[in-house]
C-alpha positions as CSV (number, residue, x, y, z in Angstrom):
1,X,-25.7,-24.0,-17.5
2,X,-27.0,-20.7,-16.6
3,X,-27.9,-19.0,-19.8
4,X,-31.5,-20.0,-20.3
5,X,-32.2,-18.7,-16.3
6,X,-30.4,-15.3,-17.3
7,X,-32.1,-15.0,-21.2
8,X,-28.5,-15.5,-22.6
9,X,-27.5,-16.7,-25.8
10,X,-23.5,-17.7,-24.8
11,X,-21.3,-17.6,-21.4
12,X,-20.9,-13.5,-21.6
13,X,-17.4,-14.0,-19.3
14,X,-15.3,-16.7,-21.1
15,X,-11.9,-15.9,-19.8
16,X,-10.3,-17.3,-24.1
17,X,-9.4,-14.0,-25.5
18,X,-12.0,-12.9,-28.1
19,X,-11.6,-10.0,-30.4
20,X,-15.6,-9.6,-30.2
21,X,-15.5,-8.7,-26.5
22,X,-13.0,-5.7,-26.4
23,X,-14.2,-3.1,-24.2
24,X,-12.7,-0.1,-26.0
25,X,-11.4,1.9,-22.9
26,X,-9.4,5.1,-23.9
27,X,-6.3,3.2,-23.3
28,X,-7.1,0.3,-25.3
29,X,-7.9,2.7,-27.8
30,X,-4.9,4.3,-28.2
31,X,-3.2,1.4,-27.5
32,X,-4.3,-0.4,-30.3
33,X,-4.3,2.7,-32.6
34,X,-0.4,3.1,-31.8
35,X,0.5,-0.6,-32.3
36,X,-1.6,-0.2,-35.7
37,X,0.0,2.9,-36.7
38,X,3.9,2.1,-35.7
39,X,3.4,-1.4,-38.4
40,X,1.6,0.7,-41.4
41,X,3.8,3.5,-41.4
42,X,6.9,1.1,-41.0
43,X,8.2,2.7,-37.5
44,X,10.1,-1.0,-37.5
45,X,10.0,-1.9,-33.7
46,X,6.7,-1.6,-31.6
47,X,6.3,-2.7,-27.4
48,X,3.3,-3.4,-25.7
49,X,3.4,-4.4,-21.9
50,X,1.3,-4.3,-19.5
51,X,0.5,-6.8,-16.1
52,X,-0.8,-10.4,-16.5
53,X,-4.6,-10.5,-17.2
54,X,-4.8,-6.5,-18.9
55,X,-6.0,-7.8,-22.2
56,X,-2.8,-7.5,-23.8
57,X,-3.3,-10.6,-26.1
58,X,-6.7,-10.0,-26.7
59,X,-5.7,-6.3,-28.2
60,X,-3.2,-8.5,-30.2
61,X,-5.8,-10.4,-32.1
62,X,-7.9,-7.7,-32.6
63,X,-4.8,-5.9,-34.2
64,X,-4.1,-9.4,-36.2
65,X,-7.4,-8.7,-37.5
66,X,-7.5,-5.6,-38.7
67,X,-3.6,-6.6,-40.3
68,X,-5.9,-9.5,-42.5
69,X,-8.4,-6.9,-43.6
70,X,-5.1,-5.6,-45.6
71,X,-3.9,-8.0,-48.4
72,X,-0.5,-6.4,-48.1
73,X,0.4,-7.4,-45.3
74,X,1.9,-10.7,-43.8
75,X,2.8,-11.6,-40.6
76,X,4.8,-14.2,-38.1
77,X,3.5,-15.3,-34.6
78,X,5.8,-16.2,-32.3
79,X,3.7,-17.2,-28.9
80,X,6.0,-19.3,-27.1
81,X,8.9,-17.0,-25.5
82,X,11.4,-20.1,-24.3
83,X,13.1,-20.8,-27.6
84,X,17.1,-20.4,-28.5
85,X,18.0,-17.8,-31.0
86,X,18.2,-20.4,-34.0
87,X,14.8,-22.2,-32.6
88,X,13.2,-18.6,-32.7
89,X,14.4,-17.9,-36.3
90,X,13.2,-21.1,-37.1
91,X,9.9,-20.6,-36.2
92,X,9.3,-17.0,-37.3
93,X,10.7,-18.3,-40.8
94,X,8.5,-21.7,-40.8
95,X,5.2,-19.2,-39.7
96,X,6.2,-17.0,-42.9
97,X,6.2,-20.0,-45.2
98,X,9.7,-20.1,-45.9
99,X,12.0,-23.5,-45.6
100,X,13.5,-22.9,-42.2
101,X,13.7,-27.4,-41.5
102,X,17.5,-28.1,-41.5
103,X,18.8,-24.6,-41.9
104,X,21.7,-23.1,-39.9
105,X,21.4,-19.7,-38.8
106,X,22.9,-18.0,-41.9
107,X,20.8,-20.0,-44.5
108,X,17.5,-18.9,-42.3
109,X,18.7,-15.2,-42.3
110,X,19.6,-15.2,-46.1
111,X,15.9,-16.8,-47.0
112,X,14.5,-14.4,-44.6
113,X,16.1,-11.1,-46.3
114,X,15.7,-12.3,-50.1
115,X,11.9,-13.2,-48.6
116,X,11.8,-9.5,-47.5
117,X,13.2,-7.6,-50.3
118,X,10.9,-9.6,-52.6
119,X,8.0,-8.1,-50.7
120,X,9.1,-4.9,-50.3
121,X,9.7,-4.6,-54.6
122,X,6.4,-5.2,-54.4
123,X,5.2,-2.7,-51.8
124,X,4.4,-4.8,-49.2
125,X,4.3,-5.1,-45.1
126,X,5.7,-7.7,-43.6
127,X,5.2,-7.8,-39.3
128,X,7.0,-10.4,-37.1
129,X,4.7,-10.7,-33.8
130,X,6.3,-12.3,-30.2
131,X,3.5,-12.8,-27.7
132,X,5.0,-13.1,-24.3
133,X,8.1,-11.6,-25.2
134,X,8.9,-10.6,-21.1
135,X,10.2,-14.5,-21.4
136,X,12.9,-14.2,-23.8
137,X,16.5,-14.4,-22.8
138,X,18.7,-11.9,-24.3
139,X,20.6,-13.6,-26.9
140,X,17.1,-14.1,-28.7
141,X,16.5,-10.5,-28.0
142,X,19.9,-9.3,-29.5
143,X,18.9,-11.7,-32.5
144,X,15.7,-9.6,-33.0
145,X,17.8,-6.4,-33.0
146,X,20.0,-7.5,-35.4
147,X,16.7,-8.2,-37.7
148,X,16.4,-4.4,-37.6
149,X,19.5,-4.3,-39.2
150,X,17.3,-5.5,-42.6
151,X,16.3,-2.5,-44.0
152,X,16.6,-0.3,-47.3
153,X,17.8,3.3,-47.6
154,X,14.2,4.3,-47.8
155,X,12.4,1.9,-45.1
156,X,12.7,-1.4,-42.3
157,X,12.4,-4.3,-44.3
158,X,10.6,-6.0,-41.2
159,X,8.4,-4.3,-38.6
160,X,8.6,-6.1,-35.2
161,X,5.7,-6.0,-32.3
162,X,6.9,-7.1,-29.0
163,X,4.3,-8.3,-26.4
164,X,4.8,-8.9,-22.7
165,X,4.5,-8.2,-18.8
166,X,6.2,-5.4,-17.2
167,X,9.5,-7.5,-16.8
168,X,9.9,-6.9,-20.5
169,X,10.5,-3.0,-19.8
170,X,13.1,-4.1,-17.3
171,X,14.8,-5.9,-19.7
172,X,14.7,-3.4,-22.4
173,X,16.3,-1.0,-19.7
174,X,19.2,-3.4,-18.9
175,X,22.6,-1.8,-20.2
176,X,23.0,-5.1,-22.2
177,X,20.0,-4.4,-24.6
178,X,20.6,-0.3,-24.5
179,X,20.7,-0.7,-28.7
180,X,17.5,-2.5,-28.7
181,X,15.7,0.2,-26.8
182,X,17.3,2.8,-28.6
183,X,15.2,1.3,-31.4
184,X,11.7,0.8,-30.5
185,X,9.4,4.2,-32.2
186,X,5.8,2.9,-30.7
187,X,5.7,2.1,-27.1
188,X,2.2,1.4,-25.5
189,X,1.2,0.1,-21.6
190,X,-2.0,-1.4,-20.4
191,X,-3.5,-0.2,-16.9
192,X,-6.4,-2.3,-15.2
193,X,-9.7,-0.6,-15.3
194,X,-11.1,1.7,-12.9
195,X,-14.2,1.4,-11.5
196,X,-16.5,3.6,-14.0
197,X,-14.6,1.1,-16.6
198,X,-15.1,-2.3,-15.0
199,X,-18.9,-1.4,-14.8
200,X,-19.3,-0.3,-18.1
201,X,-17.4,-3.7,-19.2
202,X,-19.2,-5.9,-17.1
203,X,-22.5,-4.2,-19.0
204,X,-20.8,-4.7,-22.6
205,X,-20.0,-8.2,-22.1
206,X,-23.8,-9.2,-20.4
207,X,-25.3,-7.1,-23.3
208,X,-23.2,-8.9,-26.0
209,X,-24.4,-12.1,-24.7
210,X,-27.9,-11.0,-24.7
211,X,-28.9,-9.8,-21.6
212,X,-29.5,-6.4,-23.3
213,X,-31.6,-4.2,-20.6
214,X,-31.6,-6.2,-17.9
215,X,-27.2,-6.5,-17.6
216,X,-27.8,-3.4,-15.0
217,X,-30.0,-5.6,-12.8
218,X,-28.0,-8.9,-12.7
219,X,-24.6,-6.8,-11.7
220,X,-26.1,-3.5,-9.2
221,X,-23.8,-0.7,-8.5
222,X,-22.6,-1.9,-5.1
223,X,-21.8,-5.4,-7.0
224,X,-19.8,-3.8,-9.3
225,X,-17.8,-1.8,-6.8
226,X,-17.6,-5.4,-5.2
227,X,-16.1,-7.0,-8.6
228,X,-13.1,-3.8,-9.0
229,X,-12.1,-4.1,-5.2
230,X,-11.5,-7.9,-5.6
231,X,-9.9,-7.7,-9.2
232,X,-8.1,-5.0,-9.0
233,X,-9.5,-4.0,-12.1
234,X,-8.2,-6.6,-14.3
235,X,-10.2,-8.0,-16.5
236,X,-9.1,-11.9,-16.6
237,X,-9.9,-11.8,-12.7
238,X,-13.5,-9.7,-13.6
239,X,-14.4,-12.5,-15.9
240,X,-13.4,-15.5,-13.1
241,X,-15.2,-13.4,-10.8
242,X,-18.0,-12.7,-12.5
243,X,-18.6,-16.4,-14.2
244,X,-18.5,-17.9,-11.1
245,X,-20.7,-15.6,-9.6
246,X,-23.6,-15.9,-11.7
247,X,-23.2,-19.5,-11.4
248,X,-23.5,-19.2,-7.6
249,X,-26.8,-17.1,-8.0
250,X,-27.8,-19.5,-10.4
251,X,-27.5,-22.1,-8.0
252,X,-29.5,-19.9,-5.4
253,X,-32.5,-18.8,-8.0
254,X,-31.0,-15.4,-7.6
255,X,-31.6,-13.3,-10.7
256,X,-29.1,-10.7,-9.4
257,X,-25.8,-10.9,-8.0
258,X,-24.8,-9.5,-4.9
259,X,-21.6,-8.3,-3.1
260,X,-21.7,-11.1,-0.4
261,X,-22.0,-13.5,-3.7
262,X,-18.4,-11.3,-4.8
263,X,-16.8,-11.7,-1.7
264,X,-17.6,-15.3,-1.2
265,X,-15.7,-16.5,-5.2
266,X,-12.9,-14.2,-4.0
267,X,-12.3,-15.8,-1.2
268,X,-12.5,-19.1,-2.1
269,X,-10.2,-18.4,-5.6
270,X,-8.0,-16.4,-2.7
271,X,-7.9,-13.2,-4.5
272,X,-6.3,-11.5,-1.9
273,X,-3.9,-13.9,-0.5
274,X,-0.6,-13.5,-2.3
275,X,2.6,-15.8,-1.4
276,X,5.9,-14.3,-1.0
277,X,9.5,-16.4,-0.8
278,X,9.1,-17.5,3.0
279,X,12.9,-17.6,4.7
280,X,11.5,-19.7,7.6
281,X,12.8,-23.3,7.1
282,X,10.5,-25.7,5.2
283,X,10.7,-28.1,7.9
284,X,10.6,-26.5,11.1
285,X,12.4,-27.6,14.3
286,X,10.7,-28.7,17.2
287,X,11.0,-26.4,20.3
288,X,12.5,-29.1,22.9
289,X,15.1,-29.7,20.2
290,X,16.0,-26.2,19.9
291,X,15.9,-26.5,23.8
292,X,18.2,-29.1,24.1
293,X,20.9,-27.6,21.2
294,X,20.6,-24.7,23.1
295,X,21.4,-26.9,26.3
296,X,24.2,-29.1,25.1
297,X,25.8,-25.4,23.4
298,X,26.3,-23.8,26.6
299,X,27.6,-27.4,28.5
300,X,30.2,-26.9,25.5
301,X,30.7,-23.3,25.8
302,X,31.1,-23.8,30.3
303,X,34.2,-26.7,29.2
304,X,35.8,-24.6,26.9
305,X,36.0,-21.6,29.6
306,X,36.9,-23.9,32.5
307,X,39.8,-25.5,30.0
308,X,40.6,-22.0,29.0
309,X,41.3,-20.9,33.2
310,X,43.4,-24.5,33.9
311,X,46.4,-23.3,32.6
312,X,45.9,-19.9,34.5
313,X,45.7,-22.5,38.2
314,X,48.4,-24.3,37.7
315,X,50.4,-21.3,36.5
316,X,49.5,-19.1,40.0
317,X,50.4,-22.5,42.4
318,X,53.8,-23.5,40.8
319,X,57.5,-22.7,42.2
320,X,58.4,-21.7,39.3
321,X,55.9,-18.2,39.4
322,X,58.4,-16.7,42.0
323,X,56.1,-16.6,45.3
């Protein structure tokens, strides 16, 4: 809609995860270099968390790709983190080509290590992938440890990446799944940007989208500094904020955003407004029937302390007390 007023040749902040936008911060770097190094030196089990909206899955793909560049190597991807343990080895079976319709749990896990040995005679890499792994329950987790288990004297049959949010670490540090983390050799984390890094990736994405020179002038310093303090710095909110932006200054024949423009799509996607569990009541009481509850309580309460002094009357005026 924009993209002819702007001298752009696509939509520079799609919010779909594409390998050809990664802004290579340090992190990402090394992040990506550590989950590329733990799977071709066969380290066996490899984590990668970080908070919703880091890039995690978009570092995936990129990894995915520089996997296919290699024609040794095969892979599994397992995206969908609410499966039982024999629906999981299902799936990572089926996604490696082998018969996994109909099979128990033992015929899946015999296919899968003859599968692996073959490869392995023949020198080559097979990865099993779980994208939002921080879902998983821990009998399909235990089921992945046990997959360690398929190895030779000399090397892990199966190298396994694990992908999710920080409740992933938690899990990995319950005392129930202590073996599991015992085992993972490559551990990486994803931080939001800072500010020097959410300007430079605002710039990368208008430039790859042809804005080339001008990126600097359709997102000014102080709009930038607008974008991080409303994000936070991750980069799935500084793409909402961002597209929506330029299509408000679209809309305004603006060919360059401003902070008020910022603070205005942040409000309205309410950014800053975060719910917690309320412990009020979800329908609340009316005040005169609190009033009269509270009423009718202490009519109750005066009966019970008048019943409670008869006996003590009657006890005082009778012959029988001695006076």
């Amino acid at each position: 809609m924009y993209q002819s007023f702007y001298n752009l040749n696509r939509d520079p902040f799609e919010i779909t995860p594409d390998p050809s936008f990664l802004f290579p911060t340090k992190r990402h770097n090394e992040a990506l270099a550590s989950l590329y190094y733990g799977v071709r030196q066969h380290k066996g089990f490899v984590v990668l968390t970080g908070e919703v909206g880091t890039g995690k899955t978009l570092l995936l793909r990129c990894l995915l790709q520089l996997l296919k560049k290699n024609n040794d190597v095969a892979y599994a991807y397992v995206f969908n983190g609410l499966l039982s343990p024999l629906e999981f080895l299902q799936y990572a079976a089926a996604d490696f080509g082998i018969a996994a319709s109909n099979k128990n749990k033992s015929e899946l896990l015999f296919n899968l290590f003859h599968y692996l040995i073959e490869r392995n005679r023949r020198d080559l890499t097979t990865v099993l992938v779980v994208d939002e792994a921080h879902l998983l329950s821990n009998g399909v987790l235990e089921e992945i440890r046990l997959l360690t288990n398929l190895e030779t004297p000399q090397a892990k049959l199966l190298q396994i990446l694990l992908v999710g949010q920080p409740e992933l670490d938690h899990k990995l540090d319950s005392i129930e799944l202590r073996q599991l983390k015992q085992r993972i050799t490559v551990r990486s984390r994803l931080a939001p940007l800072d500010l020097e890094e959410t300007g430079g990736y605002i710039e990368r994405r208008l430039q790859l989208s042809g804005a080339n020179s001008h990126a600097p002038e359709m997102f000014p310093a102080q709009t930038v500094a607008a974008v991080h303090r409303c994000s936070g710095g991750i980069p799935r909110l500084i793409n909402t904020v961002c597209e929506n932006a330029l299509i408000a200054a679209y809309a305004k024949r603006m060919h360059c955003v401003t902070p008020d423009i910022v603070e205005e799509i942040a409000a309205e996607f309410r950014l800053g407004v975060v719910h917690r569990p309320s412990r009020e009541s979800a329908n609340p009481i009316d005040e005169s029937e609190v009033r009269r509850a509270a009423k009718t309580m202490l009519e109750i309460y005066g009966q019970l302390v008048k019943s409670s002094r008869a006996p003590e009357t009657v006890a005082t005026n009778s012959p029988a007390s001695g006076e």
